[in-house]
N, C-alpha and C positions, 0 to 999 in steps of 0.2 A: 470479653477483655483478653487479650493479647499479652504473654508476662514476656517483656524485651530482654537479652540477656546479653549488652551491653558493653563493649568499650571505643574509647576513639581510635581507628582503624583506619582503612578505607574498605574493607569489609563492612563492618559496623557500621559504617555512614550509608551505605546502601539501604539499609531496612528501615532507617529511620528516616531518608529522602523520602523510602516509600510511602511509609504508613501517615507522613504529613502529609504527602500530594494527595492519598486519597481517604485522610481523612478519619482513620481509624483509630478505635478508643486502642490504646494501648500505656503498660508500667515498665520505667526502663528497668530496670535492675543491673545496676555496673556490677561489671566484673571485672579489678582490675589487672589486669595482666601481667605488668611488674611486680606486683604484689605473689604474685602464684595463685589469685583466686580461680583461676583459673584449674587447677587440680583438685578444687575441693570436690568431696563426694559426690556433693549433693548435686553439682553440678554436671558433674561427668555422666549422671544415668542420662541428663540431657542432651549431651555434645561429648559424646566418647573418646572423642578425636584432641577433647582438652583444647578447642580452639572457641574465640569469640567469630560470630552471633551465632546464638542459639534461643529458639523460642517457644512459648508454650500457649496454644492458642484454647482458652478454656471452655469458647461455645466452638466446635470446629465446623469445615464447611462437610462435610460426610465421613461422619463417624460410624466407627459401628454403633449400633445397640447393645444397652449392655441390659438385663431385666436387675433390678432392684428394689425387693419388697413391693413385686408387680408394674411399679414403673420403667419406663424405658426413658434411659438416661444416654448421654454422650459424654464417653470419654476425654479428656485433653490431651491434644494429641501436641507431642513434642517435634521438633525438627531442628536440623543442625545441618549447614555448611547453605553460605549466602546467597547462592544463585538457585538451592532447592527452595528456599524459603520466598527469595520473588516469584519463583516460578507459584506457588499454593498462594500466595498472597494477592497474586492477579487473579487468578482462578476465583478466590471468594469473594472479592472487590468486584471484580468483574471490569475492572479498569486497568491501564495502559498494556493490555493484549489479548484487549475484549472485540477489535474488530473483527465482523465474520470473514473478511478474506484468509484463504488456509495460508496464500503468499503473505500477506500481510505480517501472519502471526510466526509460521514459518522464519522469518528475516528476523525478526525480535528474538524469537530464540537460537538463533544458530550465532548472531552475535552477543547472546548472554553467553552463551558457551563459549565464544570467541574469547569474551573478556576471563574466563575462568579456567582457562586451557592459555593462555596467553599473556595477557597485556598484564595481568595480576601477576603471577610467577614469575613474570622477566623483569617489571617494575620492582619487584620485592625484593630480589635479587639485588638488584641496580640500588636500592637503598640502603641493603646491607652490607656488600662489598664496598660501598662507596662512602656510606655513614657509622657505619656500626662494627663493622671485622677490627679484631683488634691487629693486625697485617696489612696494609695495603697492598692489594696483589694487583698490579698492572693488565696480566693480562686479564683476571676475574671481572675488573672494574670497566673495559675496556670491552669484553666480550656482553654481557650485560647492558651498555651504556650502548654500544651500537643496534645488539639486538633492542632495546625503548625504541631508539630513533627509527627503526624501521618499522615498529608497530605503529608509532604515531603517524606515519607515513600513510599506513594502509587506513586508517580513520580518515585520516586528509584528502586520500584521495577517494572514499565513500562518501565523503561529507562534501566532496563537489558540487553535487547537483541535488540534496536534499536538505532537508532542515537538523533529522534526528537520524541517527544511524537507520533504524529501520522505516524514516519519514515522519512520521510520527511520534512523537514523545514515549519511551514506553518503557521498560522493565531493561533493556540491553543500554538505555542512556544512562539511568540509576545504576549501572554497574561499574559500567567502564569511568562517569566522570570524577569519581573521589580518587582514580588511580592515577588522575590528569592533575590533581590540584597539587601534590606536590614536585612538579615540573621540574622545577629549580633546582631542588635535590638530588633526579635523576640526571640534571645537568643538561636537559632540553630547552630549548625556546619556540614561544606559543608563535612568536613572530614566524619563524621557519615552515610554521604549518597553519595558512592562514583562513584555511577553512574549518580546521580543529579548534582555533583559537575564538572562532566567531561561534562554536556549539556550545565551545567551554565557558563563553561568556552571557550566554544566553540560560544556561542553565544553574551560574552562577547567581543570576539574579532573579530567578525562580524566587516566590515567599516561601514555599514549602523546603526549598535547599537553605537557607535565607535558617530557618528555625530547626532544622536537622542540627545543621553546625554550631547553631548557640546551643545548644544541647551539647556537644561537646568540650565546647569555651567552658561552660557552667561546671563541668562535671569535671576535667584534668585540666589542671594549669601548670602543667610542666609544660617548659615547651619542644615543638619536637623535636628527636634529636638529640635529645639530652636526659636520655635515661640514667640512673644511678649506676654505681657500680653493682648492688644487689639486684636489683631490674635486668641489666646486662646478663649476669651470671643465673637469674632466673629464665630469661628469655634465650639465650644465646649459649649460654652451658663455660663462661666467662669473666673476669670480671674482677678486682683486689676484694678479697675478703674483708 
């Protein structure tokens, strides 16, 4: 069993794309991020970094040995920050970057990294200077919103002549598409990028992305966008008192 340590993100939506497509018993466990649960103690021996997803896998895939009262048992082993946790979760599944080509597996992860050195940090950016600063700064909004459109660019033009970024469905799609779904916000159009628009639609209607997202629905029904003023000031360091 797998302890999910939970909120709705597009980090967070990552590890629960995953663990539906392949299947894995897993407990969510929110942690709501406006709230501050995010600082609590207990969670922090988890995710030191005080970010969501963080998770605790309690049969792991190679643990140590640990001897106790002569048996030999396996620790649970904890993990923190989203693209380490696809990465160990393909590995035990042995799914979406289980082909043996080295090229194959190679291409899957150098565009996980891509989404986690890029398309997330410039996206997040683009949604806070444009949704959530309490300043509108022209050029922040401006420098952000062009640097999207030119990441989305490079997916467009990868997703030419293939199906899935690395061809095949895999651990780098469950990354990059929860940073796609709020388009709108970052003030991009899917139409502009018509070979992104036909991945992001194809994986939109995935059943396993399909029941990630009702996991969300069910869990926060603020909508996005509209955090409190204590949410603000706990997430942003802002906010009326």
């Amino acid at each position: 069993m797998i302890d999910l340590y939970y909120w709705t993100t597009p980090n967070g939506h990552k590890i629960t794309m995953f663990l539906e497509e392949a299947k894995m018993k897993y407990r969510v466990i929110p942690v709501n991020i406006g709230k501050g649960e995010q600082f609590d103690p207990e969670f922090l021996k988890i995710a030191p970094n005080n970010r969501i997803p963080a998770m605790v896998d309690h049969k792991p895939m190679q643990a140590e040995p640990k001897s106790v009262r002569g048996a030999a048992i396996n620790e649970p082993l904890t993990l923190f920050e989203s693209g380490a946790m696809l990465l160990y979760l393909a590995d035990k599944s042995k799914k979406f970057l289980n082909r043996k080509s080295l090229y194959w597996r190679k291409e899957s992860i150098q565009w996980l990294f891509w989404q986690m050195g890029g398309l997330g940090p410039m996206a997040g950016q683009n949604h806070h200077f444009g949704t959530s600063a309490p300043e509108k700064l022209p050029y922040a909004i401006n420098r952000y919103v062009n640097e999207t459109a030119r990441l989305y660019g490079v997916m467009d033009k990868r997703l030419a002549d293939r199906e899935y970024l690395a061809g095949d469905y895999s651990i780098a799609d469950m990354a990059c598409y929860p940073w796609v779904v709020p388009h709108e916000k970052q003030q991009m159009k899917l139409g502009d990028f018509p070979n992104l628009q036909r991945w992001f639609q194809a994986i939109k209607e995935r059943p396993a992305t399909i029941r990630a997202y009702q996991i969300a629905k069910d869990m926060n029904t603020t909508p996005p966008g509209q955090a409190s003023d204590e949410a603000k000031r706990i997430l942003f360091g802002f906010g009326k008192k």
